[in-house]
N, C-alpha and C positions, 0 to 999 in steps of 0.2 A: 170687256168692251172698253174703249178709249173714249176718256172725256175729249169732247170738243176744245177744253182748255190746255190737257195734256199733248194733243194732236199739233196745236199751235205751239206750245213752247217745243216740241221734237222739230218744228218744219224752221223754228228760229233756230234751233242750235245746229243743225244740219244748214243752214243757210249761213252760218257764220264761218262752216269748216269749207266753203265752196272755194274753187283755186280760179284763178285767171284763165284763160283759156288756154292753149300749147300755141308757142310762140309767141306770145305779149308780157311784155314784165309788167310784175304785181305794179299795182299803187304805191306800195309800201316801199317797192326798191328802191336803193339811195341814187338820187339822181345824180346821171352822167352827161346832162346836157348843161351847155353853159346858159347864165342870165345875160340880159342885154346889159345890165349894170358891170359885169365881168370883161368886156370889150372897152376899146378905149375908142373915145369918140362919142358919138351919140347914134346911138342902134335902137331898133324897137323889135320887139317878137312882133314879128306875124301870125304865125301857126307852128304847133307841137303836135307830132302823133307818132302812137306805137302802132307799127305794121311790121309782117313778115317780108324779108327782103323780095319774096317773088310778088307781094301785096305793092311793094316800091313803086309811087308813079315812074314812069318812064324816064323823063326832065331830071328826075333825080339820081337816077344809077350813074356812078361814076365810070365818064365814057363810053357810056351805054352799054356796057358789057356786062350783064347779072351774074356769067360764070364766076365772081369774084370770089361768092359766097355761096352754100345753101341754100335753098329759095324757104327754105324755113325756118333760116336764122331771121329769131329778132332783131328788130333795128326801130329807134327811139333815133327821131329827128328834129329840129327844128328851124327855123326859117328866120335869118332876120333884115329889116330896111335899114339901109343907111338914113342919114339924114340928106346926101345928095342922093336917095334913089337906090344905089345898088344892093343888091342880094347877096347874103352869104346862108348857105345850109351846113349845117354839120349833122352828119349821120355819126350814130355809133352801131354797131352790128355786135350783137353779145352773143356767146356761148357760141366759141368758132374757136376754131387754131389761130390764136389771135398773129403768128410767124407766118404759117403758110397763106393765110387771107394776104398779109400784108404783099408775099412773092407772088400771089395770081393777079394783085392789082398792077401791080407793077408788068407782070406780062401781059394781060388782057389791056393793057393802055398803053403799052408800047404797041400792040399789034394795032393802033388806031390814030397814036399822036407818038411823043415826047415825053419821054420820062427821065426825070434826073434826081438820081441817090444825094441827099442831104447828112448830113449830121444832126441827128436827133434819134432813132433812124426815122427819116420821113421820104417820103417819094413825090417829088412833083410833074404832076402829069398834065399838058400842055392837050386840049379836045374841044375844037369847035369854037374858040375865043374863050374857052371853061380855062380855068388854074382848077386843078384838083388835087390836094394834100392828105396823102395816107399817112397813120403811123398807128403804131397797137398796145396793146398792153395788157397781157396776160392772154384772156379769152375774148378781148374787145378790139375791136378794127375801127380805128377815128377817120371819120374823113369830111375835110370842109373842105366845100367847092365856092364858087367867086368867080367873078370877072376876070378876064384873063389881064395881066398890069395892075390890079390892086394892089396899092404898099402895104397895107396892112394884114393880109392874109396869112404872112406866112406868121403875123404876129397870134391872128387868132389860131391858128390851126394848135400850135406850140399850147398856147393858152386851154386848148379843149384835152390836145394829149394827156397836159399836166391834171386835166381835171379827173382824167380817169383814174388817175393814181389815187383822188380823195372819193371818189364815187363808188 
């Protein structure tokens, strides 16, 4: 028969091997979202959350098109205010074909706006007064969306790519 004390350290140590759910990355993953100190100007976070791309509020899928990705690829977003007011989000979308995501965004937002091939590789896609900046890296799909005319965008967007290279 099992002591009550025995039972307690079996339900700790079985509680410390429990995993994330499927589709949310751990706590412990190195994060691939940028700081607001990482932006130039004066930015603040709003809001950070891990959800699965079909979990994605609406407002947030790039050109409203979900086909981009798996609806059960993770994706780690965040949200920030300028100091005059505007919004910028960067989504990252992890454990994807981080090449072909990057080609479906690029077709799913040509079938809807404007898209023009950069050098980086990045794609800017032109939806609803939106700027929305793809580019990938490995198994990761970056994408920061903005006001459409913001000078600084294409600065962040660069800046988030590069971060997935250290994340």
């Amino acid at each position: 028969m099992m002591r009550l004390s025995q039972l307690v350290m079996l339900l700790v140590a079985l509680g410390g091997c429990a995993a994330a759910p499927a589709g949310v990355p751990s706590p412990s993953a190195p994060d691939v979202l940028l700081e607001a100190g990482q932006l130039a100007g004066s930015w603040t976070e709003v809001r950070t959350a891990d959800v699965t791309w079909a979990d994605l509020e609406e407002g947030l899928v790039p050109c409203s098109r979900r086909a981009i990705v798996p609806g059960g690829s993770p994706v780690r977003f965040r949200e920030f205010r300028s100091a005059d007011g505007a919004s910028v989000v960067q989504l990252v979308v992890s454990r994807v074909d981080g090449t072909q995501s990057f080609k479906r965004f690029y077709a799913e937002c040509l079938a809807v706006g404007g898209v023009e091939s950069e050098p980086g590789p990045r794609y800017v896609a032109s939806h609803r007064n939106e700027t929305e900046i793809a580019g990938f890296a490995g198994d990761r799909l970056v994408i920061v969306s903005g006001p459409a005319g913001r000078d600084d965008l294409r600065a962040i967007a660069d800046a988030a790519r590069r971060n997935l290279g250290e994340g």
